[in-house]
N, C-alpha and C positions, 0 to 999 in steps of 0.2 A: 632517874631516881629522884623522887622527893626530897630537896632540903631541910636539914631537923626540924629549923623555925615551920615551917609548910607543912610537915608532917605529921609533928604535932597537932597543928589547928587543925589538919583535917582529921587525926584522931580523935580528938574535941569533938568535934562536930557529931563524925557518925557516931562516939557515946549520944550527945543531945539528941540525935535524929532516932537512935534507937531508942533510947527511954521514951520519948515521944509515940513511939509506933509509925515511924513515918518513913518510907521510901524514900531511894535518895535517887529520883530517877527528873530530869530539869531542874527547875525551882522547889524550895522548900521553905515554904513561910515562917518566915523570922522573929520573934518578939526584941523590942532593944536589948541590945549587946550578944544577942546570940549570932552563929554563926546557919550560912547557910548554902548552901554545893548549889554551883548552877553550871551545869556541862551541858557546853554548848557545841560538843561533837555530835551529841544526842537530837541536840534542839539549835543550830544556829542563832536563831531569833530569843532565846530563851530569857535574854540577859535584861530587855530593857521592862517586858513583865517582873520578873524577881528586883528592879529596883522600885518600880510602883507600888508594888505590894510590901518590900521592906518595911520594918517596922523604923523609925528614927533611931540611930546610933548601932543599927546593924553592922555586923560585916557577912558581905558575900564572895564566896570562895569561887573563881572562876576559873572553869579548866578549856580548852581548845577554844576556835574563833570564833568568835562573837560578831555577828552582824548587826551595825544599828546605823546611822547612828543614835549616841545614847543620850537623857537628859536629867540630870540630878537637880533634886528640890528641897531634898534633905539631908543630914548630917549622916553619914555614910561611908563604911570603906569596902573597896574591892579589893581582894588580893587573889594574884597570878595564881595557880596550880601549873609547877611548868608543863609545857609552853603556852601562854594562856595571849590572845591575840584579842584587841579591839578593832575593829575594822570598819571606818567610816562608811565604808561600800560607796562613795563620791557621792555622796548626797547630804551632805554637812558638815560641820563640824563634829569630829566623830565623838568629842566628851564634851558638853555645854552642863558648865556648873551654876546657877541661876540662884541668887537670896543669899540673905547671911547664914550660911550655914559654913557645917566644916566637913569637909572630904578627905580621903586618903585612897590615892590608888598606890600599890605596890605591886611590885615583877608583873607589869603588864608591858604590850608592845601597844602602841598607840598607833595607829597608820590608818591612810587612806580617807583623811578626810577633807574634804572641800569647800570650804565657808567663804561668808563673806569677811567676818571676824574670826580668826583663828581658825588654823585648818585643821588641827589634834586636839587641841580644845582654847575654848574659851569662858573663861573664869569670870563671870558675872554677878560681882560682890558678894564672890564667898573666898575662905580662907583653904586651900587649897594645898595635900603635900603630895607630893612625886617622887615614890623612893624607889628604888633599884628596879629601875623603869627606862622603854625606851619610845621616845615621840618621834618617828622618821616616817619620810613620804606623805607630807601633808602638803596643799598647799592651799593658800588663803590672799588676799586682799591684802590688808595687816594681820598681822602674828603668823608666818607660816606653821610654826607650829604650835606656840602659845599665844595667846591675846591674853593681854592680865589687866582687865579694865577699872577704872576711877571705885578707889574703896576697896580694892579685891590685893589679895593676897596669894602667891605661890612660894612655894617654899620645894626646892629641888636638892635631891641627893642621893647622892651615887647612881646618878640615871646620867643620860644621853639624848640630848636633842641634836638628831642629825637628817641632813640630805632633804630638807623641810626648803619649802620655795612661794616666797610674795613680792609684796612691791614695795613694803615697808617693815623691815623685821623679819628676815630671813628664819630663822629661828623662833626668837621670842619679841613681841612689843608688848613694853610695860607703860601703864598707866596709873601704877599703887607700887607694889613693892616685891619684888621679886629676888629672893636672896639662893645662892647655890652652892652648893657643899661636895667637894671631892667629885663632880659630876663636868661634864663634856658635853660643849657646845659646838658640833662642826662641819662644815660638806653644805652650809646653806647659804640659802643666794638669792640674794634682792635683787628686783630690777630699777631701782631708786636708790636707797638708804639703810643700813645698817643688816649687814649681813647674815651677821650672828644675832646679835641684840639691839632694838630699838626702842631708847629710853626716852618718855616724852611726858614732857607737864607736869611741875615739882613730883616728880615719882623717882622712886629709889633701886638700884641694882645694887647687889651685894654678891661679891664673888670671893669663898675662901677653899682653899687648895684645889682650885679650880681650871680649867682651861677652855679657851676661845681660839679654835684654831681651822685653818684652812675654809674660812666662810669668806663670800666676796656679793661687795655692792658693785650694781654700775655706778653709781657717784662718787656717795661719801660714805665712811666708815666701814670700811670692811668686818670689821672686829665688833668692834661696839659703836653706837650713835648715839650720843648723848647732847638733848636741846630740851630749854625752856624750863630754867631755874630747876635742873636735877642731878641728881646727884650719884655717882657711879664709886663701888668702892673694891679695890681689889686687895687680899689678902694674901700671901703665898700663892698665888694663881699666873696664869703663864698666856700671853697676848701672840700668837705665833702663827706666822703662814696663811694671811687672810690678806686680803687686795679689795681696793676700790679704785675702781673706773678717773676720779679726780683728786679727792684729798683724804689721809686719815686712813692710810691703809687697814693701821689696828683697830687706831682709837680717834674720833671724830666728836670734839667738845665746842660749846656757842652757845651761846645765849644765855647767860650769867648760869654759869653750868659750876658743876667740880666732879672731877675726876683725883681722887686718892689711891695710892699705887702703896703699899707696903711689904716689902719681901718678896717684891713682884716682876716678873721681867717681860718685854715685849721687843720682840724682836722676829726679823726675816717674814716684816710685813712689808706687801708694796703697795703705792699711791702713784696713780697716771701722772701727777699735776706735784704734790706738794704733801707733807706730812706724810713720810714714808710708816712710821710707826705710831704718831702722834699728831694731832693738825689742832692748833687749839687758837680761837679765838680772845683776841683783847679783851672783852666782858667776863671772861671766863677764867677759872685756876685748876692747872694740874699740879702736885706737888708729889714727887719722889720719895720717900722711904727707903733706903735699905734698897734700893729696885736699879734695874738696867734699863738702858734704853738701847737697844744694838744691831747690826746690821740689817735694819731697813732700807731700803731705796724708796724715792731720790735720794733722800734723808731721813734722820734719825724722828726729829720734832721742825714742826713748819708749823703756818698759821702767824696771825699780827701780834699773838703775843708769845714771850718764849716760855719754853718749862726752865724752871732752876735746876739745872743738876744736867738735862739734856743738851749732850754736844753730838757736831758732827753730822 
């Protein structure tokens, strides 16, 4: 059964489509802020026509699997009819968002895509949100399942990035700013560097009521990887059950980095080597709030330089 919020817009809809005179059978061409049904039990292929054709600031309502992959160029939102499925079919990144524009997908499943950049999508200086959505089974180069490249923006909430697989950014690498809200990062697995999240080049993560758990690198950071003057910030979020092969089970900070922890806890992460929950380099600052530091193995915090507050 249709969710209110859902049910509504698709009642919206078929009013517009019927005053229109128009069939609601694939695609149905949109003016901005109208809405528009693309069912893609009907048409597989249906979905990446109905965004070409879009008018700017449309939204289109998309019901069953979607085959593309797909590539946005203008200011656009897709939203789930449940069970509504994207499906890279391994032949790219299955959402490449391209220009300064702004996007919104909502209640979609994001899978099956294969990039070189981001394997469920990759965010290409546009301003990008992900809400009650889910990005799993991608895998990529960098970003298994986000790439969020220089200038670009994601914005994550009440959605799930999981079981995503690369070499750098099990999950998500950010290169702008990627902030996530009540939403789950887990089950993904670098074969390098940062399992769940790989934050690199003054770029910014921000995590509130949030959790990072059960992702593993072979190196460093199982949890998060944070290098090269950036900056990682955790709010009531929870750092848990993630592993790396060397240092920095959870959390893996260097390179005139910071890592800020408030109301935060990290704990029952493990490290092969050192930084069972934390590994933070000399050039670098972690600083506790309110936050735990707890049964990690070897250790709690490792690395040359210590965190204030972390014992044990």
């Amino acid at each position: 059964m249709l969710k209110g919020s859902v049910r509504a817009a698709l009642s919206a809809t078929v009013l517009a489509v019927t005053t229109g005179a128009v069939g609601l059978v694939g695609a149905v061409p949109a003016a901005a802020g109208q809405l528009t049904v693309v069912n893609c039990d009907g048409d597989p292929v249906a979905l990446q026509p109905a965004i070409d054709s879009a008018a700017p600031r449309a939204t289109l309502l998309v019901s069953g699997t979607c085959t593309g992959p797909f590539t946005i160029t203008k200011d656009l939102t897709l939203t789930g009819l449940e069970p509504a499925v994207l499906d890279g079919n391994h032949a790219g990144s299955t959402v490449t968002v391209t220009g300064a524009v702004r996007v919104r997908l909502d209640s979609l499943t994001i899978t099956n895509g294969t990039g070189g950049n981001g394997g469920g999508i990759h965010n290409n200086g546009g301003t990008l949100e992900l809400n009650g959505s889910t990005v799993e089974h991608n895998t990529a180069g960098p970003g298994g399942g986000i790439y969020n490249n220089v200038n670009s923006t994601v914005t994550v909430t009440g959605s799930t990035v999981r079981s995503n697989t690369s070499h750098s950014g099990g999950g998500i690498i950010n290169f702008g700013t990627v902030r996530l809200t009540s939403s789950i990062v887990e089950h993904n697995t670098s074969t390098i560097d940062g399992g769940g999240i790989y934050n690199n080049f003054d770029s910014t993560v921000t995590l509130s009521g949030s959790t990072v758990r059960n992702n593993e690198a072979a190196r460093s950071g199982g949890g998060i990887y944070n290098i090269f003057n950036s900056t990682v910030t955790l709010s009531g979020s929870t750092m848990r059950d993630n592993t790396a092969g060397v240092d920095g089970g959870g959390i893996w900070n260097d390179i005139n980095s910071t890592v800020r922890l408030t109301g935060s806890t990290v704990r029952d992460n493990t490290a092969g080597i050192d930084g069972g929950g934390i590994w933070n380099n000399d050039d670098s600052t972690v600083t506790l709030t309110g936050s735990t530091v707890r049964n990690n193995r070897p250790d709690n915090c490792g690395g040359s330089a210590p965190v204030p507050g972390c014992t044990g």
